[in-house]
C-alpha positions in Angstrom: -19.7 -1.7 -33.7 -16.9 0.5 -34.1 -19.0 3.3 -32.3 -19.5 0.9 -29.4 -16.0 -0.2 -29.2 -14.7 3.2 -28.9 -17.2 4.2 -26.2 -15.8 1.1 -24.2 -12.8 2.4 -24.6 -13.1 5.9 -23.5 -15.1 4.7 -20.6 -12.2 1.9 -19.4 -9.9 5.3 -19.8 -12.2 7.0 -18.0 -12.0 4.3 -15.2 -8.1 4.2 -15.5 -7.8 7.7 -15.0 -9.9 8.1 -11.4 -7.6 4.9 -10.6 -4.5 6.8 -11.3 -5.9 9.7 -9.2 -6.7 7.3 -5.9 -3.0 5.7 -6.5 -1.9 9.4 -5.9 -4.0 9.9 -3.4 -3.1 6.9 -1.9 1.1 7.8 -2.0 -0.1 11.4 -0.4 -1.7 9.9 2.7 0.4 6.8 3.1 3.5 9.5 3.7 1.1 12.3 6.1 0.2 8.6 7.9 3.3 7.6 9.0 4.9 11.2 9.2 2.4 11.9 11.9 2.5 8.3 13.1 3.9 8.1 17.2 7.2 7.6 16.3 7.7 4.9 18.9 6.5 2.3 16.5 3.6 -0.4 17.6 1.9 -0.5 19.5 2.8 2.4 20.5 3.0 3.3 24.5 0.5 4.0 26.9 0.8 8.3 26.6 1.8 8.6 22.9 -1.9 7.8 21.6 -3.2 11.3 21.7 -7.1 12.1 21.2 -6.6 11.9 16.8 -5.3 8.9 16.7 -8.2 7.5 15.5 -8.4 9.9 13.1 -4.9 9.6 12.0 -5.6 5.7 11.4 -9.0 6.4 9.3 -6.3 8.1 7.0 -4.5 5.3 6.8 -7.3 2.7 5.9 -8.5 5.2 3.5 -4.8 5.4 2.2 -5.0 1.7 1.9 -8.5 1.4 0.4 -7.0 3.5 -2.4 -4.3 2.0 -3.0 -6.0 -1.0 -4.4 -7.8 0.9 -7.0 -4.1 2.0 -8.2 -2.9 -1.4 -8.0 -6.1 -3.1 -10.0 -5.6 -0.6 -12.9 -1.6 -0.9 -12.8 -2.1 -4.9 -13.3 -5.2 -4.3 -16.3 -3.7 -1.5 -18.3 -0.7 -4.2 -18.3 -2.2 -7.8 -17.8 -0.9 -8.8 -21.1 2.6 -8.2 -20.8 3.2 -9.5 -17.2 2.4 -12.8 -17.1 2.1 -14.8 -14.4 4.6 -13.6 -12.3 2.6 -10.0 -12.4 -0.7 -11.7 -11.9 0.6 -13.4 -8.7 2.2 -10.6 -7.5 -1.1 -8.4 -8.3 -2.9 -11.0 -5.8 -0.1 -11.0 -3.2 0.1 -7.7 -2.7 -3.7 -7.1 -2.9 -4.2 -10.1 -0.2 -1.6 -8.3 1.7 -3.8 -4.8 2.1 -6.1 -6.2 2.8 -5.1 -7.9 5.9 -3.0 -4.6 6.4 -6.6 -2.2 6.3 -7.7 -4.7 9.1 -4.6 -4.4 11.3 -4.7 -0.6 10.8 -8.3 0.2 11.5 -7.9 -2.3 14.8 -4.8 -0.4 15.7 -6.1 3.0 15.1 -9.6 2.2 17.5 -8.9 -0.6 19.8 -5.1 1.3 20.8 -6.9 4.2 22.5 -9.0 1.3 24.4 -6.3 -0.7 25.4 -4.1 3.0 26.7 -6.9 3.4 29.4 -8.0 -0.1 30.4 -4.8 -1.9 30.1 -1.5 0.6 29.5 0.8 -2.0 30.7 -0.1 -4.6 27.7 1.0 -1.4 25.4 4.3 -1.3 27.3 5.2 -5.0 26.3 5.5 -5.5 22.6 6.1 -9.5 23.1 2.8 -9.9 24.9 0.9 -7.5 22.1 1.9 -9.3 19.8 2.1 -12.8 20.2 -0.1 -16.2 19.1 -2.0 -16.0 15.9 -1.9 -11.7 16.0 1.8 -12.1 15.3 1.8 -14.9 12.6 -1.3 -13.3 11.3 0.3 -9.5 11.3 3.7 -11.4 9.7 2.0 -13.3 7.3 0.0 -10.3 5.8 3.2 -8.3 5.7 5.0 -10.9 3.9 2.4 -11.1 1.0 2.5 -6.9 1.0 6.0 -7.3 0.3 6.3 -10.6 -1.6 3.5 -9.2 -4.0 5.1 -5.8 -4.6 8.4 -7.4 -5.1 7.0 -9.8 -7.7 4.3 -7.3 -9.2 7.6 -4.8 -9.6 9.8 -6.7 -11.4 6.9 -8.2 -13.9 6.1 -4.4 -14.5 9.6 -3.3 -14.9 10.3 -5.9 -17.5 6.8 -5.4 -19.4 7.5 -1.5 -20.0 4.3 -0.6 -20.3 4.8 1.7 -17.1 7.4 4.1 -16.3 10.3 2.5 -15.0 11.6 4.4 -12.5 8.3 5.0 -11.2 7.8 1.2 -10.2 11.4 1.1 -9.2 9.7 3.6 -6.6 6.7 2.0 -5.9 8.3 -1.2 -5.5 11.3 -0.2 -3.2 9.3 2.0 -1.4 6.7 -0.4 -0.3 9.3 -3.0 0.7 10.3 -0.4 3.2 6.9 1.0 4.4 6.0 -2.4 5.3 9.1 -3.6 7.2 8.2 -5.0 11.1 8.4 -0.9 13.3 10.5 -0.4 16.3 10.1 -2.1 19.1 9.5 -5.5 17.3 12.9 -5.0 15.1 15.4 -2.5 15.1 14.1 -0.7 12.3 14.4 3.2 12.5 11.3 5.0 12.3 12.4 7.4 10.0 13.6 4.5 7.3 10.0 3.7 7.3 8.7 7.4 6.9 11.1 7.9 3.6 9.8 4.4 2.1 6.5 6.1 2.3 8.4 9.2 0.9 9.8 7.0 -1.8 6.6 5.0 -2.5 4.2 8.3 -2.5 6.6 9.4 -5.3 6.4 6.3 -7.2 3.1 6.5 -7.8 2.7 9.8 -8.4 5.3 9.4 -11.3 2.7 6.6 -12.3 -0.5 7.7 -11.7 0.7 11.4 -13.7 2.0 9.0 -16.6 -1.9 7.4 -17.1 -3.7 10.2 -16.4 -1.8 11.5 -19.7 -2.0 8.6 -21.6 -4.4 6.0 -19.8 -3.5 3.2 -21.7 -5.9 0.2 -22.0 -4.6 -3.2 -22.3 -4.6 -5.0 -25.3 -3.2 -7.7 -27.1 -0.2 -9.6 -26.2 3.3 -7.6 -27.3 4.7 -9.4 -29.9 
């Protein structure tokens, strides 16, 4: 039984270690994303959506995809200590991916579409993105941040993370995810260094449970 036990365990670490690896991973390409984004913000306009933009959005997803498998194995290794307010936030933020992968991959392969049949649309932010795009696009970004937020301040208090590195994670993903330029006057480059900030946070993170992957067990006292 024992035996058993400890081969559970080494195989959870196992698991919690590739995680921490994708959550790196994830903080690397989020920052080469929007550092070689069009820095006119979205959509972006008709003759800034060069021939790898597509390409450049695929990173993105891919970015994204990952950073759910750092997220997941943030909450487990720590399910125990952040209550309720960690589990919502876990569920916020990864509802809030998700709807941001969609937006992404739409971005990065309907964009190049829209540039040669229909420039003008690109040109006018207000028509892009109106109706259920923009309550949809808003409502997903909300959750992103929301669930960071929440997620954040549960992992902070529970310690079983290293505390400055969700101070990073959380602070950097509320300012990757803000509205770009032209839909608020956001500058481009506040975005770019919450990417910076966020790519750092889970590095610091990710390096911490690759050393020691903890495995969550009971209840702190």
């Amino acid at each position: 039984m024992a035996a058993a036990d400890r081969s559970a365990r080494e195989d959870l670490a196992g698991l919690v270690r590739g995680a921490a690896v994708a959550a790196i991973a994830s903080g690397v390409l989020t920052f080469v994303f929007f550092a070689l984004h069009p820095a006119q913000g979205e959509p972006p306009p008709a003759g800034a959506v060069g021939g790898g933009y597509a390409l450049l959005h695929l990173v993105g997803v891919v970015a994204l995809v990952l950073s759910l498998f750092g997220l997941t194995a943030f909450y487990l290794v720590q399910h125990h200590d952040v209550g309720r307010i960690g589990l919502y936030g876990y569920l916020l933020a990864f509802v809030g991916t998700c709807g941001i992968i969609g937006f992404t991959w739409a971005d990065g392969f309907y964009t190049p579409i829209l540039e040669r049949y229909s420039p003008a649309l690109l040109a006018s932010p207000a028509e892009f993105f109106n109706g259920l795009l923009y309550f949809a696009s808003a409502a997903f970004a909300i959750f992103f941040i929301a669930g960071y937020v929440m997620f954040g301040v549960a992992s902070f208090r529970a310690a079983v993370l290293p505390r400055d590195g969700v101070i990073a994670m959380t602070v950097g993903s509320v300012m990757a995810a803000l509205p770009p330029p032209p839909l608020v006057p956001v500058p481009w480059v506040v975005i770019v260094l919450g990417t910076a900030i966020l790519a750092v946070g889970l590095a610091r993170i990710g390096v911490a449970l690759w050393r020691d992957p903890v495995v969550g067990g009971p209840p702190r006292a």
